[in-house]
C-alpha positions, -999 to +999 in steps of 0.1 A: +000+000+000+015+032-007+024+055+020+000+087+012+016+124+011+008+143+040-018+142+065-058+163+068-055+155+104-048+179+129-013+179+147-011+158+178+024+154+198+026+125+217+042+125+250+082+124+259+090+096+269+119+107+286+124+086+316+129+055+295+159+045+293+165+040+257+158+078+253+193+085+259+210+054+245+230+071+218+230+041+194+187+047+192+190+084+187+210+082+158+191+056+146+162+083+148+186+114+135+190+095+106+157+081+095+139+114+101+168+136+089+160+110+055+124+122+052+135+161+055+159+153+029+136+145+005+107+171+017+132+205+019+096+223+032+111+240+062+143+253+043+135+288+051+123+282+086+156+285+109+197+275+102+190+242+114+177+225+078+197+244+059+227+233+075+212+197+074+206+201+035+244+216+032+258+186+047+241+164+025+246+180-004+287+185+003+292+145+013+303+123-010+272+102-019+251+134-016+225+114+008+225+108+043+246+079+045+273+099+031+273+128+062+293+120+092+270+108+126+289+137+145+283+164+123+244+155+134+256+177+167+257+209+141+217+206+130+213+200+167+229+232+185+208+248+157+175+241+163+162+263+188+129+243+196+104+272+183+079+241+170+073+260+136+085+229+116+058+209+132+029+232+138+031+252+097+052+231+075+058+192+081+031+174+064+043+140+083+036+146+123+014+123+137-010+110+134+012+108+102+025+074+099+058+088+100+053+103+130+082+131+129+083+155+155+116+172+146+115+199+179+114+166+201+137+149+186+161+176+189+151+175+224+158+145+225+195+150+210+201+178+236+191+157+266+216+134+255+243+157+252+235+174+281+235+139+302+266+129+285+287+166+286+267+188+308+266+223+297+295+250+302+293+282+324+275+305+300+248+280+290+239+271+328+244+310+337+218+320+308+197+290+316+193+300+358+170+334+350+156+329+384+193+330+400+208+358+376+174+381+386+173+377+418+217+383+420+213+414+397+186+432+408+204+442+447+202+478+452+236+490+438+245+458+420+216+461+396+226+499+383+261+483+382+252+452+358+229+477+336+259+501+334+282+470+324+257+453+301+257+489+283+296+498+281+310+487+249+348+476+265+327+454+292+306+437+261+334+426+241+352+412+274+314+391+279+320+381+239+353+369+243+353+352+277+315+342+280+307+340+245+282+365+249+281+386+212+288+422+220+262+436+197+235+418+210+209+442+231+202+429+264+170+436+282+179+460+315+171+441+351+147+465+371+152+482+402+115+476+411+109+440+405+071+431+395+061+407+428+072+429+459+059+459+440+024+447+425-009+457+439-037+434+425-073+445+434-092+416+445-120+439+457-144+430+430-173+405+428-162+373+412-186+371+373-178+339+362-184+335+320-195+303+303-162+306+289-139+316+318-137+322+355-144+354+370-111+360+390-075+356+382-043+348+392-012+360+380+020+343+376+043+368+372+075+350+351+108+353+357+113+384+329+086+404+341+096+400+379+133+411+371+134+431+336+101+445+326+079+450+358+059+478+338+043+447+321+025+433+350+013+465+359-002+468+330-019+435+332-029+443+370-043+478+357-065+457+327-078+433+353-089+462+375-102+486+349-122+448+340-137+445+377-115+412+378-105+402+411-067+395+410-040+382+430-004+371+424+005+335+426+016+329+464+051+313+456+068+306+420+103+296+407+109+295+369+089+272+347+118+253+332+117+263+297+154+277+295+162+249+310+144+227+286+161+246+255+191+231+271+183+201+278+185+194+312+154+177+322+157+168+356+159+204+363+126+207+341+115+183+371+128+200+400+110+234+390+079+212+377+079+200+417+083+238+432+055+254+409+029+234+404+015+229+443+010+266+444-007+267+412-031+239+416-046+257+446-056+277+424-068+262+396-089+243+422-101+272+435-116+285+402-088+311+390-078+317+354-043+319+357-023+342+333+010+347+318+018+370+297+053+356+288+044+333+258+074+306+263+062+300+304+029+299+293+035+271+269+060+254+290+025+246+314-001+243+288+020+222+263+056+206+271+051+195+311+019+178+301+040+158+277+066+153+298+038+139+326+014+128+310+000+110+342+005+138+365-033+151+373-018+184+387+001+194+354-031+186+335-054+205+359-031+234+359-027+232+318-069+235+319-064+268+340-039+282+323-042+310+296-021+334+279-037+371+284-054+383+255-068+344+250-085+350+285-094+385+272-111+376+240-130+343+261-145+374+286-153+398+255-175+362+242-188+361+274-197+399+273-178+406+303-151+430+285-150+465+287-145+482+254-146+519+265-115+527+252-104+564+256-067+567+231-067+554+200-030+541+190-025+548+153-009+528+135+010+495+152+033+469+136+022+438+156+048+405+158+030+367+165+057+351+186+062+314+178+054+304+214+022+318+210+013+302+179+020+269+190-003+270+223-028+271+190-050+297+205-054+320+170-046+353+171-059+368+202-040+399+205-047+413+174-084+407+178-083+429+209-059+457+195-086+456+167-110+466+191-098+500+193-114+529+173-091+545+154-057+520+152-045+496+126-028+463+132-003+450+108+002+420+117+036+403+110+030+365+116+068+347+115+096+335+139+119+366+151+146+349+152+158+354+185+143+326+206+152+328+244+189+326+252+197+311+215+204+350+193+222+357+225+253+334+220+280+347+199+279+315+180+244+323+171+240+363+167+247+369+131+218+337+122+191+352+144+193+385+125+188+371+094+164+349+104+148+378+114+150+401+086+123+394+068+101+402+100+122+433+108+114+446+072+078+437+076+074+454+105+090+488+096+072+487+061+039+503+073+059+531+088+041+521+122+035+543+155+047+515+182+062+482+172+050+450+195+055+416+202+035+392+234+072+382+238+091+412+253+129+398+240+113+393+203+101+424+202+137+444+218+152+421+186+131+432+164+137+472+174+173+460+172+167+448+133+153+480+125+175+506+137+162+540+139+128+548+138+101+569+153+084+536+165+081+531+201+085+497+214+056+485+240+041+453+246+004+445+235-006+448+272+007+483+275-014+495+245-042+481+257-036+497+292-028+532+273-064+523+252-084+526+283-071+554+295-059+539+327-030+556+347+000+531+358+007+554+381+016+532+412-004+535+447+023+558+460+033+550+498+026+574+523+047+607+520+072+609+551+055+644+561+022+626+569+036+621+604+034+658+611-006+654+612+002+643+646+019+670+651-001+700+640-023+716+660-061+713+654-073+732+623-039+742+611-030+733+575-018+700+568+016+697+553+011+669+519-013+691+502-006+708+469+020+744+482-010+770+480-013+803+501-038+786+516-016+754+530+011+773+547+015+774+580+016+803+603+049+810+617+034+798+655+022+767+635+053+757+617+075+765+650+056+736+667+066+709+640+096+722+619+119+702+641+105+669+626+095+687+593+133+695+589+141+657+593+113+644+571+124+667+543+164+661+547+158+622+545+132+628+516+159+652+500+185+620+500+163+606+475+163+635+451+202+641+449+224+634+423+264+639+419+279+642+387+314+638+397+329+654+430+318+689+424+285+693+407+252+685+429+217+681+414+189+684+437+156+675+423+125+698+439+089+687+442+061+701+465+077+689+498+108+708+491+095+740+476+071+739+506+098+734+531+123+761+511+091+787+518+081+778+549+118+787+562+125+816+540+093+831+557+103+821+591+141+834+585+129+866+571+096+869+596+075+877+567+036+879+575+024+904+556+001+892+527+018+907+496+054+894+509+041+853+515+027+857+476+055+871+461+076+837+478+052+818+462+054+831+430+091+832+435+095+790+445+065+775+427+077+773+393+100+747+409+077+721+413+075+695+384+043+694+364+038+660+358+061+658+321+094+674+336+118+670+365+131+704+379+165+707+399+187+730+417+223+724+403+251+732+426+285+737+419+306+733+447+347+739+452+356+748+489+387+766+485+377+804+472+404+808+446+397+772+427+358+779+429+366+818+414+391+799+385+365+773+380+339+792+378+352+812+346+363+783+332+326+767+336+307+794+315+276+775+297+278+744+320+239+748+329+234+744+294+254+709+291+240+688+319+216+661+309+193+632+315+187+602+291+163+570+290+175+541+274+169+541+236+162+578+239+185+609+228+199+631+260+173+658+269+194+692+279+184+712+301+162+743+300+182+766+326+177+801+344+144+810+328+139+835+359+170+855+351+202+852+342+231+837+362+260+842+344+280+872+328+311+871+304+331+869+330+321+834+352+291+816+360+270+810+392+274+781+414+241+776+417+214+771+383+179+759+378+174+735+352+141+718+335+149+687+319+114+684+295+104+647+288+083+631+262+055+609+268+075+577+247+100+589+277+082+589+306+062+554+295+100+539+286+108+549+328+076+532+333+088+501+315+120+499+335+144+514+306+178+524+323+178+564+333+212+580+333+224+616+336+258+636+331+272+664+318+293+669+290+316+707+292+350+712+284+360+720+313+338+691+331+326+661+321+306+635+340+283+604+340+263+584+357+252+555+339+225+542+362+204+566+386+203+544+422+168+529+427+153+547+455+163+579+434+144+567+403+118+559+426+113+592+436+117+611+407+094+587+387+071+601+414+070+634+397+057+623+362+021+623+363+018+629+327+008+601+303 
């Protein structure tokens, strides 16, 4: 009977059977390599998928025989290290997965290859480093030491040391670790009334990822802020650990195992308990609905937690079927080049973030539907760098060709290769939960904690003015009043003020103002000068005011500061113009210069002041790029001075993100 060409049936993958022993006898892999490697020789439908084929096809073609028998078993290893398990092969092109008779499965099989080769060789120190995401978040992101490893992953003589030594490529764009990771920081609202749909339960649970706990926090904000705006009661998972795919990609499958055992207790209480639980990375969320149910198939847990598992905008589009979605959508986005990942299109779920984004009145959705390229840790190696960006060209072109307003990807390190492939462009990159976020018009804005002034309501006497409200003539205190608590106003505002200094090098100071400093600078400049009289307290109000940030700028006092007279007088005229060099920049962003002395001028032909007031103006791509975690550095570049720091501590960013109220 002859074998028929291809199959009408759907795709099914049967499970790994990789606790049998014969899985990693070497003799019956090969065995394997070679039959299916036969039938891809004479197919040649994936050629233009990945490197992997082609270098299959090369080998044949250059042996001897120009078949398979006539490549060498160890140049097998080379197809091997170049698959990069995205599933495409089985899921768009091979028409002989099962229930095929055939029954390839390339991906697995490579899996298969790798766990050998990991079993047999382990892995070396950059593999296992790349593979631990949980361990390298959680090392990097220790106040200091995660400014430090953003400032190193960004200095070119650092990056070619990481090429050289780790095999890291230099050119490659690494996502930034966050100051602010996601889980401490998160603030779910699980106020609401649970509405189950006949689709989908009426609460969620959000695991958050390794990536979005450590690099991009802003993206399960913005997934909190959709749930809320939703009425959907949320909550975090109560414990997780990484969910094994990186160290899948590599092989090692008793580590698969080991994370397997940590996550899934704490997510079956909640699939148990009726929550939907989300993940908006699309590689974790595949890694529960697809490859640990095929690695346990008997495991009831896995399978219970696959059932409550969804990736965001799948859960979204189930609630808008259910007519539970809010469409009141306030911003309309323009024009955005929208990337498919390939983990996302194998969880087979059709194209769910699109038919959201499409929901939007006034924005168009090009919608680029092929692998990237970059695939987890794989376009990272230096080894591999030069093949992911031309596997992603094609989708790099595609994307810049409808000139679009924001580029975006539901996987975060696709879509930072992909604004790497293009190169300039006025596209902003944000994922498809921020734009959806920014559609409704929703603030991400966090709960801000309580203002260290708030103690003095203990303080201050019955019906005086309290000290956190907006610096009117109406809110200042009466010199009696603000005798009774400046002691431990003083202290509030000197600790607060720690958080709103920057040096650039050892003789320029930035002090960034808001309301509690302007407040406190008026409050002793009337109490120094005994001013009472009505026309006097306005003009120091008209005089400080303009200091305070307006919700789109940050607004500083800059100090320059040499102790010895004669250096500060020789300085000085050596520094003319330096209020005009100072700057601030967000990653991917030009330096923004500052605005200085628009009261008056400070400095003559002769020398300039030691002290300026600058406005640093920021653009709304700006202030949502802070919002995503994007590295903020400032400096200044003069002659006569020059200065940088490359990554503004955390509880500094903290507070100045504070003043940016602006969308």
């Amino acid at each position: 009977m002859a074998t028929r060409e291809g199959s009408l049936e759907a795709p099914k993958r049967h499970p790994i059977d990789w606790k049998n022993p014969d899985f990693y006898d070497a003799t019956c892999l090969n065995q394997e390599m070679e039959r299916v490697f036969d039938i891809c020789h004479g197919c040649r439908r994936c050629v233009n998928l990945c490197t992997a084929f082609p270098r299959l096809f090369d080998l044949i073609d250059d042996s001897a025989s120009g078949e398979l028998d006539g490549v060498n078993k160890q140049q097998f290893w080379e197809v091997v290290d170049r698959c990069y398990l995205c599933d495409m092969c089985f899921m768009t092109k091979c028409p002989y997965v099962p229930p095929h008779e055939w029954n390839i499965d390339f991906p697995h099989l490579m899996l298969r290859a790798k766990a050998v080769k990991y079993r047999n060789q382990g892995a070396g120190f950059r593999d296992k480093l790349l593979s631990s995401t949980d361990l390298m978040g959680k090392l990097a992101t220790i106040p200091v030491v995660v400014q430090t490893v953003n400032a190193m992953n960004n200095t070119p003589a650092v990056r070619k040391i990481m090429d050289s030594a780790l095999g890291i490529h230099a050119e490659r764009k690494l996502p930034e670790y966050a100051a602010d990771k996601f889980r401490p920081n998160a603030k779910p609202n699980d106020s609401f009334p649970v509405k189950n749909g006949a689709r989908t339960p009426g609460k969620a649970a959000i695991y958050a990822t390794c990536y979005i706990n450590y690099n991009e926090p802003g993206i399960g904000h913005d997934l909190l802020k959709i749930l809320e705006h939703n009425e959907i009661p949320a909550r975090l998972v109560e414990k997780e650990a990484c969910c094994g795919m990186p160290k899948l990609e590599l092989g090692d499958l008793q580590a698969v195992e080991k994370l397997k055992n940590e996550n899934i207790p704490h997510l079956l209480k909640l699939a148990q308990e009726g929550y939907a639980i989300l993940s908006a990375i699309p590689s974790c969320t595949l890694m529960y609905k697809q490859e640990l149910p095929l690695m346990f198939p008997d495991d009831d847990a896995v399978q219970a937690v696959a059932a409550a598992m969804f990736d965001p905008f799948e859960y979204l589009v189930l609630r808008n079927q259910d007519n539970l979605l809010k469409t009141d959508f306030k911003q309309p986005l323009g024009n955005v080049a929208y990337h498919i990942p390939c983990h996302q299109r194998v969880q087979n779920v059709g194209k769910k973030t699109r038919d959201i984004l499409q929901l939007i009145p006034d924005t168009t959705i090009n919608t680029v539907e092929r692998c990237s390229g970059h695939d987890g840790t794989w376009g990272v190696k230096s080894e591999h760098f030069a093949d992911s960006m031309k596997i992603g060209r094609p989708v790099f072109k595609q994307m810049a060709a409808s000139d679009p307003d924001y580029i975006s990807s539901d996987c975060a390190i696709a879509a930072r290769h992909i604004e790497q492939g293009i190169g300039t462009s006025k596209a902003q990159k944000l994922h498809p939960l921020t734009l959806l976020r920014m559609a409704y018009g929703t603030d991400l804005k966090q709960e801000s904690k309580p203002d260290s002034s708030e103690s003095i309501d203990q303080t201050t006497p019955a019906g005086e003015k309290q000290m956190t409200t907006a610096v009117t003539r109406e809110s200042l205190l009466t010199l009696e009043a603000y005798a009774k608590v400046r002691d431990d106003f003083r202290t509030q505002v000197m600790a607060h003020k720690k958080t709103r200094k920057v040096s650039l090098g050892e003789n320029i100071t930035l002090i960034f103002e808001d309301a509690l400093t302007v407040r406190y600078q008026i409050q002793e400049m009337l109490r120094v000068e005994r001013i009472f009289q009505e026309e006097e307290i306005v003009h120091e109000l008209e005089t400080y005011t303009p200091l305070i940030p307006d919700g789109h700028n940050w607004k500083a006092t800059m100090m320059i500061e040499y102790s010895d007279p004669a250096v500060r007088a020789e300085k000085l005229a050596a520094l003319i113009g330096i209020e005009d060099k100072v700057w601030v920049r967000i990653a991917g962003h030009s330096p923004v210069f500052a605005i200085a002395d628009e009261d008056l001028e400070r400095e003559n032909s002769e020398k300039t002041s030691s002290v300026h007031f600058l406005r640093f103006e920021l653009t709304a791509e700006m202030i949502q790029a802070l919002r995503q975690g994007d590295m903020l550095s400032m400096g200044v570049d003069h002659p006569a001075y020059h200065a940088v720091v490359d990554a503004i501590a955390g509880d500094v960013r903290a507070s100045l993100m504070s003043d940016l109220t602006s969308a």
